[in-house]
PAGU-641976 format. One record per atom (N, C-alpha, C): residue in three letters; z, x, y. Coordinates in steps of 0.001 Angstrom, whole numbers, plus 524288, in hexadecimal, padded with zeros to 5 digits. Layout:
N
ALAZXY...
This chain:
254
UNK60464C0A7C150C7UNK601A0C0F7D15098UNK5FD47C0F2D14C84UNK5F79BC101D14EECUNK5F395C104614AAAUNK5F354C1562147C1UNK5F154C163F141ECUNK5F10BC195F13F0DUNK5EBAEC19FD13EAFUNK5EADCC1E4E13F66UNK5E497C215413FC0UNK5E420C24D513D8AUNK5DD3FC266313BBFUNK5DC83C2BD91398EUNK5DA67C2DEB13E42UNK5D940C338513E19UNK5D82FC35BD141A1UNK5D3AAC39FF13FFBUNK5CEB6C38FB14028UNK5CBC5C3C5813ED8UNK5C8A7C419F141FFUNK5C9DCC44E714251UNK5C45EC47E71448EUNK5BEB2C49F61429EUNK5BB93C498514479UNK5B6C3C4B57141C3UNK5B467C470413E0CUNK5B4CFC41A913FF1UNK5B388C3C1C13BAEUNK5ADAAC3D5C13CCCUNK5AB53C3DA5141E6UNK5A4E6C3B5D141A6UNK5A2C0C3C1413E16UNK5A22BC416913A2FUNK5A0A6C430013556UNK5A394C45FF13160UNK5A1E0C464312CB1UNK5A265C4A18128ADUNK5A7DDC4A12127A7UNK5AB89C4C9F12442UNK5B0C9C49FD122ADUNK5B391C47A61267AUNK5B43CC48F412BD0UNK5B6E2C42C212F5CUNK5B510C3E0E12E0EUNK5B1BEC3DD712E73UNK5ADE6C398812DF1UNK5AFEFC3644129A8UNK5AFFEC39EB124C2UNK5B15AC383411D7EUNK5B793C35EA11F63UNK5BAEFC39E71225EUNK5BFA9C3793122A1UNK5BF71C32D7124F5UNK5BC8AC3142129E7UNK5BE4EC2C0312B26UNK5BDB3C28E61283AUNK5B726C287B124F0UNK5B6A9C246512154UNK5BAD6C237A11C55UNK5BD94C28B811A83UNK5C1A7C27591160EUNK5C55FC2772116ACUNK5C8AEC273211C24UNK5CCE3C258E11F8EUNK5CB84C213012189UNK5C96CC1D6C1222EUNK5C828C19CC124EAUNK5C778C153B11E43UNK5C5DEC183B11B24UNK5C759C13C8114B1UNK5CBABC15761132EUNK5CDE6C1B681135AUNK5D2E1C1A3D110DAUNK5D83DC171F11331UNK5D785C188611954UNK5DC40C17E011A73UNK5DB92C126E11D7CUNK5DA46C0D4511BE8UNK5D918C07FF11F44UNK5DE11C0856121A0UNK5E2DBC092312266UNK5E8AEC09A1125CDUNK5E72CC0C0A12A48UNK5E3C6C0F8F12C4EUNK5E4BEC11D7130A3UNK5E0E5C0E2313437UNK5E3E4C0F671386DUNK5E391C0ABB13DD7UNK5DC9EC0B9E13EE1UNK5DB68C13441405CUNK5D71DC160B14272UNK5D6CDC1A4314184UNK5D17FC18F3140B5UNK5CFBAC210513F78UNK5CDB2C22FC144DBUNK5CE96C2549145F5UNK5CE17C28A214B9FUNK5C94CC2CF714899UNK5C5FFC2D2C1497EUNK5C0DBC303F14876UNK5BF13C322F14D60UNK5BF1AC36D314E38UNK5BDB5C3CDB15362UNK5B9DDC3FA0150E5UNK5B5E8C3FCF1545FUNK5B051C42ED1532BUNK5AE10C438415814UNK5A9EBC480C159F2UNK5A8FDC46CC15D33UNK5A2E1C421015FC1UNK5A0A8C40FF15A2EUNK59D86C3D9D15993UNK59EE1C371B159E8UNK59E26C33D115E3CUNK5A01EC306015DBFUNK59AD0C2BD715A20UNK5961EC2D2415AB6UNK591E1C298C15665UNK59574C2958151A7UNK5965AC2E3414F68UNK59854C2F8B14A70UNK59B93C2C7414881UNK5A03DC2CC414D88UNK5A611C2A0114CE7UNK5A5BFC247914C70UNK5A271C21FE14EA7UNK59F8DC1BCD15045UNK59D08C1A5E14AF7UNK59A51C1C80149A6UNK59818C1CD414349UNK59B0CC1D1113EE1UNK59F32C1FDB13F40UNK5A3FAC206513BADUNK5A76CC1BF313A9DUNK5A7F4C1A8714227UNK5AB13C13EF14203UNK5A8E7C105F13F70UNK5A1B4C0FFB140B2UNK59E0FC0B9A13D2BUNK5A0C9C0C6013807UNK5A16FC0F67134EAUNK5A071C10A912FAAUNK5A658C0CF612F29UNK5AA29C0FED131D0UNK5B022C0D5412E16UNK5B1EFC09F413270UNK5AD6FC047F13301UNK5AEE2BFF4F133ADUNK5B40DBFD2A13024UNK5B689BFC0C135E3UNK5BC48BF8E413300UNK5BF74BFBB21333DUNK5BF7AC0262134A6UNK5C3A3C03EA13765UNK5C3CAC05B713B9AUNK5C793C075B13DE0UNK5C7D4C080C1443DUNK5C72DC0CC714451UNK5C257C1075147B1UNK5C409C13AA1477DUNK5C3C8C163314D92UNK5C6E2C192F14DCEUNK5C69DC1C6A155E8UNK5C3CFC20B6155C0UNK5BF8EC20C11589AUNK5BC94C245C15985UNK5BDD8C261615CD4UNK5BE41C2DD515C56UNK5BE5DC30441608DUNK5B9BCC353C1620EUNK5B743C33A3164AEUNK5B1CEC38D6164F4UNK5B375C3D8216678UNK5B624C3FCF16558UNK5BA64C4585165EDUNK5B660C4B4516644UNK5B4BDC4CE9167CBUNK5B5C9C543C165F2UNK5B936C577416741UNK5BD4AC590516279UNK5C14AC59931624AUNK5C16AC60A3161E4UNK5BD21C626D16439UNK5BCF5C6775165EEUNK5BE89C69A216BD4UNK5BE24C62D216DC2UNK5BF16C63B91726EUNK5C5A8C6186173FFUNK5C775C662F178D2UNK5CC27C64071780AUNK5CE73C5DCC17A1FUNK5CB1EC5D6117F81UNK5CA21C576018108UNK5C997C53E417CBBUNK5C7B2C53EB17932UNK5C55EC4F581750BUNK5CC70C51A81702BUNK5CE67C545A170D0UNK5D1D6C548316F12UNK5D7F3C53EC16FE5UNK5D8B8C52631771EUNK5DB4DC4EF8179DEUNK5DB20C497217AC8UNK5D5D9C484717A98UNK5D46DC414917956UNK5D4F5C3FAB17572UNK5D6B8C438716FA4UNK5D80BC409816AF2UNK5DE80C406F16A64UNK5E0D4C43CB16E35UNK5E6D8C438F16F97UNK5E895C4098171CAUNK5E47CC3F0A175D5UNK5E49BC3B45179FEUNK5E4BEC3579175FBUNK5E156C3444174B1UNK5E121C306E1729BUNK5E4F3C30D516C7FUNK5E6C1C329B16A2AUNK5EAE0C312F166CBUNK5F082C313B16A73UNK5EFE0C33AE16E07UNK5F545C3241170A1UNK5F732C2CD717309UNK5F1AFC2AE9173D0UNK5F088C24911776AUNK5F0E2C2168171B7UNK5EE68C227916DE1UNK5EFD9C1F4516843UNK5F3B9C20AC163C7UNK5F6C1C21FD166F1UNK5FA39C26DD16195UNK5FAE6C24BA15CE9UNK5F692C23751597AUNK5F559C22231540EUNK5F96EC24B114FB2UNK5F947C22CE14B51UNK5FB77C27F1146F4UNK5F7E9C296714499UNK5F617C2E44145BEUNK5F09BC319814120UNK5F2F5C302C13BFDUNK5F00DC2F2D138E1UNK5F3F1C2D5313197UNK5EF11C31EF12F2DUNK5EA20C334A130C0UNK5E797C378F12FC8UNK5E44CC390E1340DUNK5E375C4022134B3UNK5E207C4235137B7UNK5DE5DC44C4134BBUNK5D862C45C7134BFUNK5D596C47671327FUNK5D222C4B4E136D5UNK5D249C4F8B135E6UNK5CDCFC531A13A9BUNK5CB16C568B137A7UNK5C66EC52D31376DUNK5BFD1C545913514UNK5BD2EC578A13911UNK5BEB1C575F13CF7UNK5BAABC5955141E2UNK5B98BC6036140A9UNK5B485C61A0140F0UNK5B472C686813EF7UNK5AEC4C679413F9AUNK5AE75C6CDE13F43UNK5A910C709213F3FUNK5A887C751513C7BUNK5A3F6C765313D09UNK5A3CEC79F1139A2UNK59CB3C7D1D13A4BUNK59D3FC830413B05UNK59837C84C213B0AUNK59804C88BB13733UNK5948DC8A5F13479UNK592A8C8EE61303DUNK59108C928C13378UNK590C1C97DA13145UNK58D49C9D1B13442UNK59186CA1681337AUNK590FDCA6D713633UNK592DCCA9861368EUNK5946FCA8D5139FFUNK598B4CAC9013CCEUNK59B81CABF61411EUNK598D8CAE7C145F6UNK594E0CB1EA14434UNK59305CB4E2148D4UNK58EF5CB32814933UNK58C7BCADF5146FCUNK586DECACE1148A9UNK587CECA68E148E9UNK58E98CA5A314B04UNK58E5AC9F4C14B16UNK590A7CA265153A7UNK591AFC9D611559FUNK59286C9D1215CA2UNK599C8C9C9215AD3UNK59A6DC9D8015E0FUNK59FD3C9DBA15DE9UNK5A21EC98E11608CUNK59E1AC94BE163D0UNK59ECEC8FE41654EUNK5A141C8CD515E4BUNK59B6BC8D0D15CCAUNK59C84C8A5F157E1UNK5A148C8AF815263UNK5A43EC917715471UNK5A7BFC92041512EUNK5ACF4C8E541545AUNK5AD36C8FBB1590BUNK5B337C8E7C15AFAUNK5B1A0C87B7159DCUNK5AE52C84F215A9FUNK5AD7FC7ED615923UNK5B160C7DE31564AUNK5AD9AC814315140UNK5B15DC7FBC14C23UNK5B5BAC80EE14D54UNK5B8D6C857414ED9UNK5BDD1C846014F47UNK5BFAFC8120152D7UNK5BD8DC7E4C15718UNK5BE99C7BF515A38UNK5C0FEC74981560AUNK5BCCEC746C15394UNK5BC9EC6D6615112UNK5C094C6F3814CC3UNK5BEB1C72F614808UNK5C1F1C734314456UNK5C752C757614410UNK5C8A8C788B14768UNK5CDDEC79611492FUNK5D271C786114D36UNK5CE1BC776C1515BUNK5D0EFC755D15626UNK5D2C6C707E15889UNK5CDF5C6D81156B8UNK5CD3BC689515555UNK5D03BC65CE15255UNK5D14BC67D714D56UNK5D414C67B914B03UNK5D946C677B14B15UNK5DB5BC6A8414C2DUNK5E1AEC6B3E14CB2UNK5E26EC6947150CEUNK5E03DC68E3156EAUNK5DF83C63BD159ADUNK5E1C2C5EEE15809UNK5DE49C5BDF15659UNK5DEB0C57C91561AUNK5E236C56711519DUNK5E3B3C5B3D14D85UNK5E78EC5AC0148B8UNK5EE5EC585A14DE1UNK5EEC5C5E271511AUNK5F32FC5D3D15333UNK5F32DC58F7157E3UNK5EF1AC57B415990UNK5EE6EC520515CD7UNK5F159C4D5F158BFUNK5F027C4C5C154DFUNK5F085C486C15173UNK5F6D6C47FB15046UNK5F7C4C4E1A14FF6UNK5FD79C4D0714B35UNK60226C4A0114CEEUNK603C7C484915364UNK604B1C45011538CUNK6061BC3F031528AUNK600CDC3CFC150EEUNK5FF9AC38AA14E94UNK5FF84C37DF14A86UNK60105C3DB9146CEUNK601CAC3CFA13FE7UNK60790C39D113FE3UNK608D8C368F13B67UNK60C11C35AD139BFUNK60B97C37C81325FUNK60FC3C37BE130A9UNK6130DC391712A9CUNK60EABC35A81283CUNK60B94C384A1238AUNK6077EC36941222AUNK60498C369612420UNK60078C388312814UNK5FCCBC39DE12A59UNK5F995C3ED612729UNK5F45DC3DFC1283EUNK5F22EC41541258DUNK5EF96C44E412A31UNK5EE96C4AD31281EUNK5EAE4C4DCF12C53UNK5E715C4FCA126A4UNK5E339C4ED112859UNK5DEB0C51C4125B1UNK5DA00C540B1293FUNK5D975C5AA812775UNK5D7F4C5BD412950UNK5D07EC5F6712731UNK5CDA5C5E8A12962UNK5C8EDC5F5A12717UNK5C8B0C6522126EDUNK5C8FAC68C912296UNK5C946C6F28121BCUNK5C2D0C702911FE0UNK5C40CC73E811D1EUNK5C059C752311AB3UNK5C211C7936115E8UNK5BF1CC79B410F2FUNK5BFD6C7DCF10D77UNK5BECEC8197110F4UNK5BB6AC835C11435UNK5BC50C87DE1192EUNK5BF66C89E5117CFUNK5C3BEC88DF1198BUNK5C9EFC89B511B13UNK5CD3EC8D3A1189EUNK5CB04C8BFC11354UNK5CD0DC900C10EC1UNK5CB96C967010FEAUNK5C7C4C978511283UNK5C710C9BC31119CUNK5C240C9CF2115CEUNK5C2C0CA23911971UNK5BDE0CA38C11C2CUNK5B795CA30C11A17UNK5B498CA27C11F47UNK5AEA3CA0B911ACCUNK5AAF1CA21311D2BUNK5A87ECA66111C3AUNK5A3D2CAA1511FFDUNK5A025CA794120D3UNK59DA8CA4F21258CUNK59817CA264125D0UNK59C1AC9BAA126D7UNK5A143C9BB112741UNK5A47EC97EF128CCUNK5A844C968912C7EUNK5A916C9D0312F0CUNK5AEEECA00112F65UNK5B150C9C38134A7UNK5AFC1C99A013772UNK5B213C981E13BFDUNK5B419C91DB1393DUNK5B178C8FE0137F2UNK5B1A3C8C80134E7UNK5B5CBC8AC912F9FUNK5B3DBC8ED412B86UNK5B990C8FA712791UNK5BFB1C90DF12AE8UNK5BF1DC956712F17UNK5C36EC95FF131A0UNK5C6A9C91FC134E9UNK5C16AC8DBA13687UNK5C428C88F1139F1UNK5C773C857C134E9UNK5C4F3C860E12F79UNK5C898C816112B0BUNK5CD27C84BF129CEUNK5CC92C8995129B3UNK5D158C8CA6127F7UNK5D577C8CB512AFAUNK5D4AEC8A8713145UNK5D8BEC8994134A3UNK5DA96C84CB13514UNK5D77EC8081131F1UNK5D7B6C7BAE1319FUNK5DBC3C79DE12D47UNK5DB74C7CA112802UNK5DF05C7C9E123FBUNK5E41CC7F7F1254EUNK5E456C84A8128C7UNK5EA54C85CA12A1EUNK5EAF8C826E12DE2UNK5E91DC80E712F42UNK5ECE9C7BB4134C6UNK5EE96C7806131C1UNK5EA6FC74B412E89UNK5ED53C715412C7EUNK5F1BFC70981287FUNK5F270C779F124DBUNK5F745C76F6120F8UNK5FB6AC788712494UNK5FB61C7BEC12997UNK6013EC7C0612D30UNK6017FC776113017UNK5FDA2C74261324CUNK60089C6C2613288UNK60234C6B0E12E06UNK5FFDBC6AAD129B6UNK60201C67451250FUNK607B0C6905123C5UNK60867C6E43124FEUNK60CE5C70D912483UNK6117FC6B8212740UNK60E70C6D8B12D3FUNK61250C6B0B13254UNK61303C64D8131CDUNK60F16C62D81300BUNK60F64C5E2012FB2UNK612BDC5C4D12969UNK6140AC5FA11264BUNK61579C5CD21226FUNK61ACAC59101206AUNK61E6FC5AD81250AUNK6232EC59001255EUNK62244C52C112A23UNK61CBFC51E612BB2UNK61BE2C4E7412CA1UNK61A11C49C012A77UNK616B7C4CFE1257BUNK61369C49B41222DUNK60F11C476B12382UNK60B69C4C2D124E7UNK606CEC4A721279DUNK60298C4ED51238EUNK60148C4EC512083UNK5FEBBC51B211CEFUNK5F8C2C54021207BUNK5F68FC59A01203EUNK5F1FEC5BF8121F0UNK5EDD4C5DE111CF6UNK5EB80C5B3B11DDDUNK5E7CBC5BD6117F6UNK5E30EC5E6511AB4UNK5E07CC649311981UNK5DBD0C669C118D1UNK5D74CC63A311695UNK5D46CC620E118AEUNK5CFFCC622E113CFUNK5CB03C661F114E7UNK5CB70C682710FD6UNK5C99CC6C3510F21UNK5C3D4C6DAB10B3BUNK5BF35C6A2910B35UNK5BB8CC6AC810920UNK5B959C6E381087BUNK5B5D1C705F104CAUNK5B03BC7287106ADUNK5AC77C700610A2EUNK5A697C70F910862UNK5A3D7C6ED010D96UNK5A2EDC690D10BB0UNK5A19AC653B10F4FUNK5A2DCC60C11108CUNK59CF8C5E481121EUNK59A07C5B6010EA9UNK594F8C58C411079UNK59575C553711554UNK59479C586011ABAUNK59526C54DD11EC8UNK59293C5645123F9UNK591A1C558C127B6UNK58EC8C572212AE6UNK5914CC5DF512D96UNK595B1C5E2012AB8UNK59873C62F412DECUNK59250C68DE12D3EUNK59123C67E5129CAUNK58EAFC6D7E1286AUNK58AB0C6DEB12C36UNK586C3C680512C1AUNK58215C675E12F70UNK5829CC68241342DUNK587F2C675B136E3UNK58AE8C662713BE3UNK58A62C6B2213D9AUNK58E6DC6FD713A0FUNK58EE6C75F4139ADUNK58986C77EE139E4UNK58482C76B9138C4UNK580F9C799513818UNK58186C7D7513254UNK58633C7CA012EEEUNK586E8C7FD012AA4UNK582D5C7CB812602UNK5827AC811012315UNK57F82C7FCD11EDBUNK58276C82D711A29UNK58262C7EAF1174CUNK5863EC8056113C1UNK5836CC83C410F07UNK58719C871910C6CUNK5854FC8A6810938UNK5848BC8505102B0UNK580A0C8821100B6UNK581BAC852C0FC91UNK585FAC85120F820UNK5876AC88440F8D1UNK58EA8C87F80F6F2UNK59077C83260F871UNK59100C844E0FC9FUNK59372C7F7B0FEDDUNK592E2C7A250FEF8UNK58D5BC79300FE58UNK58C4AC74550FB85UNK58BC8C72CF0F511UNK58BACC76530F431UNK58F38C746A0EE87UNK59452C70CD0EF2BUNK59740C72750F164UNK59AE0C71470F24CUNK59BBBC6CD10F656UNK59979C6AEC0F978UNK5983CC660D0FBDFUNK59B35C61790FBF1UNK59F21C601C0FF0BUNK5A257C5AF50FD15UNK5A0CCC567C1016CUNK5A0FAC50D20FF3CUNK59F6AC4DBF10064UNK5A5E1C4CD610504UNK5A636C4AB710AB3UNK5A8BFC4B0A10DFBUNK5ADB9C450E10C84UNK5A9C5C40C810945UNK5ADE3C3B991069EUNK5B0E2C3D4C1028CUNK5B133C42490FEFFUNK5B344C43810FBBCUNK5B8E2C484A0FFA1UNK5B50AC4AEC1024AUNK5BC08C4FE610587UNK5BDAFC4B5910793UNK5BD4AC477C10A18UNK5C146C443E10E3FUNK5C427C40DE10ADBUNK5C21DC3F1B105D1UNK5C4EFC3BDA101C4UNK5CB17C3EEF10044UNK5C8EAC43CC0FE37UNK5CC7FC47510FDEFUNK5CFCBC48FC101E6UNK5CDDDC48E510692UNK5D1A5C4C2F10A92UNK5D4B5C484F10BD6UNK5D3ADC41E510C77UNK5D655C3DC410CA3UNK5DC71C3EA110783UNK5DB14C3DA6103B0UNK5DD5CC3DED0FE60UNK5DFD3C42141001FUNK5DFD9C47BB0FF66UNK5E323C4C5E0FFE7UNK5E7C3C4C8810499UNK5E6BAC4921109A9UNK5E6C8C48E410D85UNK5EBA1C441710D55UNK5EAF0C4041109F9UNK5EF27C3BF81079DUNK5F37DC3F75104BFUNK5F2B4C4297101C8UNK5F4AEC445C0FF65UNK5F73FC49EF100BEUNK5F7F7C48C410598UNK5F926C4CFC108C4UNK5FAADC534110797UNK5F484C53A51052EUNK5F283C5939103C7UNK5F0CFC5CDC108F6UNK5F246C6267108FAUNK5EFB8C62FA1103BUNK5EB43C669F10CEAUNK5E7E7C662B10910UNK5E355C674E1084EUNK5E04CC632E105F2UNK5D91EC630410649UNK5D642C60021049EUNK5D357C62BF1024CUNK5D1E9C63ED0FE1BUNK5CE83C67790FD0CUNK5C806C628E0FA79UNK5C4ABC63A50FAEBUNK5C238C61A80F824UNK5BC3EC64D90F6AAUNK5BBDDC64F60F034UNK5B74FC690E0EEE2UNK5BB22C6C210EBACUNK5B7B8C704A0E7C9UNK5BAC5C730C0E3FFUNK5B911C78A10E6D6UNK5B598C780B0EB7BUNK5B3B1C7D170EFD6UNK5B867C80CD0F026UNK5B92BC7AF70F331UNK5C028C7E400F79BUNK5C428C7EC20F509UNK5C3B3C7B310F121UNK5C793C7DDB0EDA8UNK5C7ACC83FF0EBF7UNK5C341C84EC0E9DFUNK5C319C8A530E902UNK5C2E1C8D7E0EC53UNK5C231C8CED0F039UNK5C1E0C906B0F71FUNK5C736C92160F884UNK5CB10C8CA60F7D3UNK5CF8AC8D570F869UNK5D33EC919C0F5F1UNK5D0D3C8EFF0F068UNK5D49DC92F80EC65UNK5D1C0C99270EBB7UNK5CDCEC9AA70EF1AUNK5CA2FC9F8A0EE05UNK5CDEFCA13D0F2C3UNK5CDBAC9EB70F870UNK5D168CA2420FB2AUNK5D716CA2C90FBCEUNK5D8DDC9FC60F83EUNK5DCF4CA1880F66BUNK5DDA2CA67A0F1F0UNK5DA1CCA8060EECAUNK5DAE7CAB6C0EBD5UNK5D7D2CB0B10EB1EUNK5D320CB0650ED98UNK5CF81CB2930EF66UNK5D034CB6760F4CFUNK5D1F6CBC020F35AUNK5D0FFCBF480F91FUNK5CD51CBCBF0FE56UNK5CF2DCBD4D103F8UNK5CB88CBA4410698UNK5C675CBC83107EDUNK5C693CC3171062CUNK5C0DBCC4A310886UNK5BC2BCC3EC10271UNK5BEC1CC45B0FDD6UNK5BAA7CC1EE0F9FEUNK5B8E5CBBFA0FB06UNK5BC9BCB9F70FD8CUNK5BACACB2AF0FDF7UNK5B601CB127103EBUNK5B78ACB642106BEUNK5B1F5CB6B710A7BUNK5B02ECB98210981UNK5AD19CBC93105D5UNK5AA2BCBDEC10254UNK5A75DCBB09100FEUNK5A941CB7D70FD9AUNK5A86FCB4750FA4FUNK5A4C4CADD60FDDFUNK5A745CAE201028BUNK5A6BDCA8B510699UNK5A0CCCAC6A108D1UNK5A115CB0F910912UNK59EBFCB2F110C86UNK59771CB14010A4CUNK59A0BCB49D103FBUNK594E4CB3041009CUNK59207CAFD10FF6AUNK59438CAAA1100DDUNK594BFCA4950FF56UNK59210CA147103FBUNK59374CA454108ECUNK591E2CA01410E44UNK59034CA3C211323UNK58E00CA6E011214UNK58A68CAA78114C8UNK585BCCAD8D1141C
């Protein structure tokens, strides 16, 4: 039985970071299985980490077909996932009444559906010590006006994954959040968002969250936090009434 990682969302931006620092940390695993729906990308990715094997799958995993051919095919290779990583997401800025409602259900389509998809496709193939990491967002912590479809898709992303980590823990398969602020990567340009300048203050480089989410993720923490942002986001909606904290979000990113 070969041992594989399993990535979604590698072609760019933290997938991407994960294959390259899964592919040096862990020289033991057989294949990294990298799903995007860009196959140049994926082909370019292989150039880069010459010397390991990796399986490309050109997936859009919005669709449910492209999400039976990745069932299909782990059932024909029934591998052991040793890590499951799902980067795949979107994300658009605006208000809610002046964005299409195509472009809201998307996002919930990749970042939630997609998601838990291919989470419960996989779990099968976990064995005891297996890792799930899952790409969140500070979002998550708390509603975010000029965000709302978006923050709401990570906020459903962090309760899914602490009731698995729950379910899974008498298995020993640890679910780690990672949970940044914003992330220098093509996601924003992608979104058409433009970030407030708040927010780039705060700016994290994408080789530094995956170092960490790796590390936290060993250490079978089911949060990643990285930035002293979300830290304080976290601990504000925890202590902070919720209509002063959209107030407060409101003033900040609109």
């Amino acid at each position: 039985m070969k041992h594989i990682a399993l990535i979604t969302g590698a072609s760019s931006g933290i997938g991407r970071e994960f294959a390259r620092q899964i592919s040096a940390a862990y020289p033991s695993l057989d294949e990294i299985w990298v799903l995007a729906r860009s196959v140049p990308r994926l082909q370019k990715l292989e150039e880069e980490l010459q010397g390991r094997r990796l399986k490309i799958l050109p997936l859009d995993l919005s669709r449910d077909t492209e999400l039976k051919a990745l069932e299909k095919t782990l059932k024909e290779e029934h591998p052991c996932i040793r890590i499951l990583v799902n980067s795949a997401g979107c994300g658009k800025s605006g208000l809610i009444e002046e964005q299409h409602w195509i472009d809201a259900v998307r996002m919930l389509d990749v970042n939630c559906r997609a998601l838990t998809a291919v989470t419960m496709i996989c779990l099968p193939y976990l064995k005891k010590g297996s890792r799930i990491i899952q790409a969140d967002s500070g979002s998550a912590f708390l509603p975010q006006p000029g965000f709302a479809v978006y923050a709401a898709s990570k906020a459903y992303v962090l309760s899914f994954d602490q009731a698995l980590g729950a379910e899974l823990k008498n298995r020993g398969i640890p679910v780690t959040s990672v949970c940044p602020g914003p992330v220098d990567t093509e996601f924003f340009r992608n979104g058409g968002i433009t970030l407030s300048p708040w927010k780039r203050l705060f700016l994290a480089k994408p080789e530094k969250v995956v170092k960490k989410a790796l590390f936290d993720a060993e250490a079978g923490k089911d949060l990643s936090i990285y930035g002293c942002s979300v830290r304080l986001v976290r601990l504000a909606a925890k202590l902070l009434p919720r209509k002063l904290l959209l107030g407060i979000m409101r003033r900040i990113f609109m």
